[in-house]
C-alpha positions in Angstrom: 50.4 -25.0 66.8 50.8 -27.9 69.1 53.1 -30.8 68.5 53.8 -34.3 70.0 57.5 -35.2 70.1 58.0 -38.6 71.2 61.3 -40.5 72.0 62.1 -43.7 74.0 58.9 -43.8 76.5 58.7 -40.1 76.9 56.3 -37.6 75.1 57.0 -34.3 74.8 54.1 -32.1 73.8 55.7 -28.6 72.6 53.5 -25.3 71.3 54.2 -22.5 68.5 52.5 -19.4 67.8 49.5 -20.4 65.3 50.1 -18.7 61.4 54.0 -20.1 62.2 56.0 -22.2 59.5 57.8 -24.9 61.9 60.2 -27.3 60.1 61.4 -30.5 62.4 65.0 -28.4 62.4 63.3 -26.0 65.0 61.4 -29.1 66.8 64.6 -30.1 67.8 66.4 -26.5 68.8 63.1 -26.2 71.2 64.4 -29.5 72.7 67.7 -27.7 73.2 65.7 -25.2 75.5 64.2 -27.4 77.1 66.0 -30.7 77.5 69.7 -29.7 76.6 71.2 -33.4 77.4 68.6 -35.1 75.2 69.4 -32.9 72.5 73.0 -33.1 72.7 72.4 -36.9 72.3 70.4 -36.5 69.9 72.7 -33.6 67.6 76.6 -32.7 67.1 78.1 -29.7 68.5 77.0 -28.0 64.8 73.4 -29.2 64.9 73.1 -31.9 62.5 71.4 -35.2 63.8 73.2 -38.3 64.8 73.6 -41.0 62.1 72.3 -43.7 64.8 69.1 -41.7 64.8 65.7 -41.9 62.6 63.1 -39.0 62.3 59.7 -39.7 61.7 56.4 -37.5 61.2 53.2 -38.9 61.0 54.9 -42.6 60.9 56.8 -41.7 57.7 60.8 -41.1 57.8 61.8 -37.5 57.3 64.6 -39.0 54.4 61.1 -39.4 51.8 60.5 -35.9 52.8 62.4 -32.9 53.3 64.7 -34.1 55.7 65.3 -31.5 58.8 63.5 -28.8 56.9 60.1 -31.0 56.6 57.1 -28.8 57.2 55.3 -29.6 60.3 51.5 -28.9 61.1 49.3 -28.4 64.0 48.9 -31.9 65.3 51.8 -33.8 63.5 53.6 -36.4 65.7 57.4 -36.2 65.6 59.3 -39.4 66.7 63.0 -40.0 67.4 63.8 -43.5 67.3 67.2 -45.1 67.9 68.6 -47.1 65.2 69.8 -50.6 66.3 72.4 -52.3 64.3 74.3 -55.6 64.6 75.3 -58.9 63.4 
């Protein structure tokens, strides 16, 4: 299974064995592996997301799904996106 993780102007394509159940929880530990400073701006010491952060698949916010433990198939796009506030 092959997935597209994008955040900011980067892309980040990662792979899992094929007949695997991936969740968007294990999306990000593989970012641990491989890019340990995004992920650490990106998660708390315990692993849960940053509230100044939105998850996305497939243009549609993880919230209206199953949050961290949404399903993921071969091809979905993943995006992390910043949340901007102010007044």
């Amino acid at each position: 299974m092959r997935l597209k993780l994008a955040y900011q102007r980067e892309e980040l394509w990662i792979d899992f064995p094929e007949d695997t159940s991936v969740s968007v929880a294990q999306v990000l530990r593989s970012v641990k592996e491989r890019r340990p400073g995004v992920y650490q701006s990106w998660c708390d010491p315990e692993g849960r997301l940053r509230g100044s952060l939105a998850v996305f698949v497939n243009r549609e916010h993880i919230r209206y799904q199953d949050g961290l433990e949404t399903e993921l198939n071969d091809g979905d796009e993943v995006y992390v996106i910043p949340i901007m506030a102010g007044g």
